[in-house]
N, C-alpha and C positions, 0 to 999 in steps of 0.2 A: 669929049664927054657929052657933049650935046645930044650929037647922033645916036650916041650910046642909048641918050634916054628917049630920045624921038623912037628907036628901032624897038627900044623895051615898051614905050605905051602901043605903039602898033599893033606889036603882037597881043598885048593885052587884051586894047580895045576888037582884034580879031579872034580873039580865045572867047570873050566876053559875049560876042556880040550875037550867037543862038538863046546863049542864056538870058541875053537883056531883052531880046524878042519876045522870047516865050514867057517872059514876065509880065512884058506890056502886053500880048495879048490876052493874058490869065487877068488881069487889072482891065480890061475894054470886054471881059465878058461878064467878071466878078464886080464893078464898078458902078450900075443900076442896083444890085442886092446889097452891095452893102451900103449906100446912098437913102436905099428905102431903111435898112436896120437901124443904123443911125439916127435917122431920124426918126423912127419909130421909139427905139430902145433907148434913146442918148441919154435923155430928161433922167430916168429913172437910174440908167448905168452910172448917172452923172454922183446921184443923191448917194448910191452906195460907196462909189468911191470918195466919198466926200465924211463916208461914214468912218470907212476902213481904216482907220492908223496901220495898223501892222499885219499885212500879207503873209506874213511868216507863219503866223499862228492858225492858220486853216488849212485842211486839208485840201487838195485837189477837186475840180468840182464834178461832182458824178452826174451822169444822165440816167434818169430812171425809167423805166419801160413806159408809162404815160407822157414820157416827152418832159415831165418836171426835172430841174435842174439844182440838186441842193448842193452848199458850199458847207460843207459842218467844219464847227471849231476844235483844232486839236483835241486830243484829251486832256494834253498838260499843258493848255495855253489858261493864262492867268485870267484870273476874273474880272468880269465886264465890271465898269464903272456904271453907278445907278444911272445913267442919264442912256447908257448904252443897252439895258436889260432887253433881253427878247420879247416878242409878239407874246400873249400866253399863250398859244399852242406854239411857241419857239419858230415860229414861221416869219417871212416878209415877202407880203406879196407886189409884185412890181406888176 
């Protein structure tokens, strides 16, 4: 039974191991950019998620041709608590 499982992680780790390369090296090219985003975006990404209770009730977030990024609320997602109401022009800018 041993061998069994020695012979099965083997081939595992051999089936595995272009896929686990080309990951680390996706992670040693992508690893400076997202280290700058991070810390550029964290502070900000931090206070929304902080904001958010429930992810369920927004749409997907769209990219708009000037590079703005808006996250709109369902239609039939329930209403904000006073302490939650929008920007006046419905905006937040980060």
């Amino acid at each position: 039974m041993e061998r069994g499982a020695q012979l099965f992680f083997d081939g595992l780790k051999q089936e595995m191991g272009p896929a686990l390369q080309e990951l680390s090296d996706l992670m040693e090219d992508a690893g400076p950019a997202l280290q700058s985003f991070v810390a550029e975006m964290g502070p900000k990404l931090r206070d929304v998620l902080d904001r958010v209770e429930d992810w369920s009730v927004y749409e997907a977030p769209e990219v708009m041709p000037n590079g703005d990024i808006i996250i709109r609320r369902k239609p039939d997602a329930p209403e904000l608590p006073d302490t939650m109401q929008p920007a006046p022009e419905g905006q937040i800018d980060l």
